[in-house]
C-alpha positions, 0 to 999 in steps of 0.5 A: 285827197292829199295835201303836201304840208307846206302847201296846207302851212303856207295858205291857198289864197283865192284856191277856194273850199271847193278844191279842198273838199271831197266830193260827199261833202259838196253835196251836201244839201243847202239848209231851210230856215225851218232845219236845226243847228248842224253845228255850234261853234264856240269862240269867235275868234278868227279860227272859229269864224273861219270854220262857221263860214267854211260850213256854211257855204257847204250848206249847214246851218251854223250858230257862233257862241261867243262869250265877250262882248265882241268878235277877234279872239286874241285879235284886240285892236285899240280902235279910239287911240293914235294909230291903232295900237295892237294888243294881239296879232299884229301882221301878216306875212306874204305867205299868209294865204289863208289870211290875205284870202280872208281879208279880201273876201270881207273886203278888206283894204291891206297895207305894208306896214313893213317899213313903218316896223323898220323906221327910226333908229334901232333899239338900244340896249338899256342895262342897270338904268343906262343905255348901251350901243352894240359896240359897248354892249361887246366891251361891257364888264357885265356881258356873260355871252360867250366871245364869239356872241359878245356883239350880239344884243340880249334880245336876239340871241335865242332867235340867232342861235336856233336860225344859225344851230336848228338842228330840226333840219324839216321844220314841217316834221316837227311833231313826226316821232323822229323829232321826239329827241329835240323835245327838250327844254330850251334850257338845254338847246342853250346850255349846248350852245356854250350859254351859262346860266346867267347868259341865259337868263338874261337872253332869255328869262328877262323876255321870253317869247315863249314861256317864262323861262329856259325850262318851261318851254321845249326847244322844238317849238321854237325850232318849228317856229323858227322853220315856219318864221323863214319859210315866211320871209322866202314868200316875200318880204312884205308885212301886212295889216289891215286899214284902220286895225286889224280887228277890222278882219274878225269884225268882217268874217262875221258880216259874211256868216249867214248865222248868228253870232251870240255875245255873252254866251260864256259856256260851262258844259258841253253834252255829247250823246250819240245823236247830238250835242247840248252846250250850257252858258253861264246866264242859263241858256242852252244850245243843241246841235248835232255837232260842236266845234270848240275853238276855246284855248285850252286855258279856257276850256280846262274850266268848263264841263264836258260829258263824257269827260275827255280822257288820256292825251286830250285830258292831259293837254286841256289841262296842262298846256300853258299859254304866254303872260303877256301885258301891254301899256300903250302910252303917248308922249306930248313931245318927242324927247327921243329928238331931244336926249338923241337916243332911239325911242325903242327900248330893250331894258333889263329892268320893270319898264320891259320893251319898248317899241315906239308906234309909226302909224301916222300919216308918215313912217316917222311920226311916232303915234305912241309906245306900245310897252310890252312884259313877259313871261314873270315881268308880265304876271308882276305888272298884272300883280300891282294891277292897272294904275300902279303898274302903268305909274310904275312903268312911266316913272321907270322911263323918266328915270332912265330918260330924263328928257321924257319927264312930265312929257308921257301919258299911260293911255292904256293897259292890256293883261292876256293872262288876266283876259277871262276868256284867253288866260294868257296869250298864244299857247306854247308847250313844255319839254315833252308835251310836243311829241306827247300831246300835239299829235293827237289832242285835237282829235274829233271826241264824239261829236265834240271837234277841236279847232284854235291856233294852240291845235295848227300843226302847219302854221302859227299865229292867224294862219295857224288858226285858219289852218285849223279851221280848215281840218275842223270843217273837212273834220265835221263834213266827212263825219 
């Protein structure tokens, strides 16, 4: 079997597990009610519903454990407020194959809410408190971009750099040993591209897509990401998300599952012997299968007990690999004072009121629903330290400073941490300087019986797609054992 990796990265909606499979694997016998658990599947995110319906429909009886209250992983949609607002995955590309492919066979409804992305005016630039047009921006005493970068706002520099500069010229070969090189810290990429320290702490560190500064994350993954971002835009320009929210789809691939779906299973050790697995939860309970396969961030899985204990490269990323702080007001405003001060009401601040990225979900483009307010990185674990109220009263009295007209006119609806999520402890997982030619090609290898899936696991992917792609493996994994 083989399968050339921009096909696998960019998802075969509709091709069907059976052109993927060798032929042992379809024929594989249907399970009687009366047979044990073939497989236990921990997380019920996306990537691990995925991997459970996948085995099923070669005929293994499958169990989900999940230690929330709820399906979707880091797929986390505010269902009672305006619009729906996202604390997670957001939208798909049109090369989202795997993802489409998913929705549609839960019977899902798509829509392409690219253009309510695009509606309003454009972000402003908000430094020391005051708002900047691009052509101020260019002009500010406090610019220290290089001349040639002056008009380019602090929130697009990295991206434009690494889109422009990506010296990873095959964005698939990224953790191939040739890349090794490029997996340097960030902080270097940005140095090299004439950036002073300064320069890169405010296009950077103020908010960070991965990471918490230059250093901490390797420029090769954002030279992956940005090879995996472009092949995307070449699949199509529409941008898609569920009716009603996308927390729709996990909620959808669970009804497909003809097993189980455990809440409040939070597990604290895995057993594997030579025939069999057991895993332990937290309240006492115990289950056994003869395979397990663990979607848990590693973020996660570093706290829980596997025996025999992992051991060289699988121990190390379990327990070093860091995932993104991130944190998520969600505030409505009474009255639009955006229409009132005449300014945009998307917002990228230098300050503690992060980004602010109004919400076009209702029933026009125009109608603002509400402001999804976003910190990362060190801005987001400084709002978790003054904790929900302080934060969310905090984050709407920096608004009405900087914008008067909004005084008395916001409410703080909601407040969403990743880093204090108990089963997540962050975000999306990203690497350090190194840990991409030292870690990604090997930590998701099958240890006994104990398989690996997520989307921290995905070499061909990121995001949702990512976590389907790895579920993918992990059952091709599980069927050929």
């Amino acid at each position: 079997m083989t399968i050339d990796r921009r096909s696998f990265t960019l998802g075969m909606a509709g091709a069907g597990l059976a052109s993927l499979l060798p032929l042992k694997a379809l024929a594989a016998t249907p399970a009687s009610k009366a047979k044990p658990l073939d497989v236990l599947v921990l997380g019920a995110g996306v990537s691990g519903l995925q991997a459970a319906w996948m085995l099923e429909e070669q005929g293994l009886k499958v169990a989900v454990l999940e230690g929330r209250q709820r399906v979707g992983g880091r797929v986390m949609t505010l269902l009672d407020e305006p619009g729906y607002p996202e604390m997670g995955f957001n939208s798909m590309g049109e090369g989202y194959g795997r993802g489409i492919d998913a929705a549609q066979r839960a019977g899902l409804t798509l829509e392409d809410v690219g253009s309510r992305y695009r509606a309003g005016k454009p972000p402003l630039l908000w430094m020391d408190g005051k708002p900047l047009t691009r052509e101020e921006w260019a002009r500010h005493p406090g610019n220290p971009f290089p001349d040639s970068l002056k008009s380019v706002l602090p929130g697009e520099l990295v991206n434009r750099l690494i889109a422009e500069r990506n010296p990873l010229k095959d964005w698939n070969a990224w953790i191939d040993p040739a890349s090794a090189p490029l997996d340097v810290p960030l902080h270097d990429f940005l140095r090299a591209q004439g950036l002073s320290d300064p320069a890169i702490r405010l296009a950077n560190d103020v908010s960070p897509y991965y990471g918490t500064s230059s250093w901490d994350v390797s420029a090769l993954m954002l030279e992956f990401n940005d090879g995996f971002v472009k092949a995307q835009i070449e699949a199509g320009p529409k941008s898609f998300a569920v009716k009603g929210g996308n927390l729709h789809l996990p909620m959808g691939m669970a009804k497909l599952l003809k097993g189980d779906v455990i809440f409040g299973k939070e597990i604290v050790a895995i057993e594997t012997t030579d025939s069999g697995a057991t895993v332990y939860c937290r309240d006492g309970s115990s289950f056994t299968a003869g395979r397990v396969i663990c979607s848990l961030p590693f973020s996660t899985l570093r706290h829980v007990k596997i025996m025999p204990g992992l051991a060289g490269v699988q121990a190390e990323a379990v327990s070093q690999i860091a995932y993104q702080p991130l944190s998520i007001a969600f505030l409505t405003a009474t009255a639009p004072f955006w229409e009132e001060d005449e300014l945009s009401a998307a917002m990228w601040t230098d300050g503690l009121a992060g980004t602010v990225i109004p919400q076009h979900f209702g029933s026009t483009p125009e109608e603002v629903t509400g402001l999804l307010v976003q910190a990362r990185g060190s801005l987001a674990n400084y709002w978790d330290r003054l904790g929900r109220d302080r934060a969310l009263a905090m984050i709407v009295s920096q608004i009405e400073a900087m914008r008067p007209a909004a005084k008395g006119k916001l409410a703080a609806r909601s407040y969403f941490s990743w880093s204090q999520e108990t089963f997540n402890a962050g975000d999306w997982a990203y690497f350090g300087p190194g840990q991409v030619s030292r870690l990604v090609p090997d930590m998701a290898k099958p240890a006994g019986r104990l398989h690996f899936c997520g989307e921290h696991t995905a070499t061909g992917a990121r995001g949702l797609e990512g976590a389907l792609e790895s579920a993918e493996r992990v059952a091709l994994e599980v069927l050929e054992a």
